[in-house]
C-alpha positions in Angstrom: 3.1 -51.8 -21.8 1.7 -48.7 -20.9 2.9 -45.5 -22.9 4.7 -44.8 -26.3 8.1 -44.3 -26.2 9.9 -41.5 -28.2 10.7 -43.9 -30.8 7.0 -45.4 -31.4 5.8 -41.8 -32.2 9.1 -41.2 -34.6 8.1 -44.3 -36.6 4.5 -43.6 -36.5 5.1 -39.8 -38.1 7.4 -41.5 -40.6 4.7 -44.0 -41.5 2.2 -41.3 -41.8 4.8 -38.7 -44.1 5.6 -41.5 -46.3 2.0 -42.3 -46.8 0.7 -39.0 -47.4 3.7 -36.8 -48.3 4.4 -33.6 -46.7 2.0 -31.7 -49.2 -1.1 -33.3 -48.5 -0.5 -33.1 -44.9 -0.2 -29.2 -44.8 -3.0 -28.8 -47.5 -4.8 -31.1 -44.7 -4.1 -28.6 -41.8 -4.7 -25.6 -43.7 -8.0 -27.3 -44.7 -8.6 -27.6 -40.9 -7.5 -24.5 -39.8 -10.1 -22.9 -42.5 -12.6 -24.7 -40.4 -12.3 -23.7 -37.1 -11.7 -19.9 -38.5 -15.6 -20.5 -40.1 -16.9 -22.2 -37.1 -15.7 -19.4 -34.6 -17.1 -16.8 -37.0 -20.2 -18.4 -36.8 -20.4 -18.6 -33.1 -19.5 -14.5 -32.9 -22.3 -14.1 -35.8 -25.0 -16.0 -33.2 -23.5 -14.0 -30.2 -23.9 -10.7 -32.6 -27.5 -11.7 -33.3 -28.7 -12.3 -29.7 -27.8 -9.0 -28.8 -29.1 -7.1 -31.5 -32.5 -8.6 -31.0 -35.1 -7.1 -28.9 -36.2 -8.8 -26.5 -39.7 -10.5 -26.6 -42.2 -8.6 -24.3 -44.3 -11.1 -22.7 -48.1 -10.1 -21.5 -49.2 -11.8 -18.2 -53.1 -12.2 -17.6 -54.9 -9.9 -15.8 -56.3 -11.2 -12.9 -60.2 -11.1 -12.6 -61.5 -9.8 -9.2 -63.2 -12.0 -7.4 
């Protein structure tokens, strides 16, 4: 009962060509594909910008003699 077999996952992709044809499937993955390329050049544009920003001087209070 546990795992597929070789045979469940054969029917399953033929289920899911038939459905969507093999055009809208690689249209699908491209569409993907485009995503994670946009998402990883984000990440490198926020690295990018924390490096080129100074860093914020911070003042501490003086303490008063007592």
């Amino acid at each position: 009962m546990g795992s597929l077999s070789i045979w469940h996952w054969l029917v399953v992709i033929l289920v899911v060509v038939l459905l969507f044809g093999r055009g809208k499937i690689s249209d699908l993955m491209g569409d993907v594909a485009k995503g994670i390329n946009s998402f990883k050049r984000g990440l490198a544009d926020d690295e990018d910008e924390k490096t080129a920003a100074k860093p914020i001087e911070t003042k501490t209070a003086e303490k008063e003699p007592s």
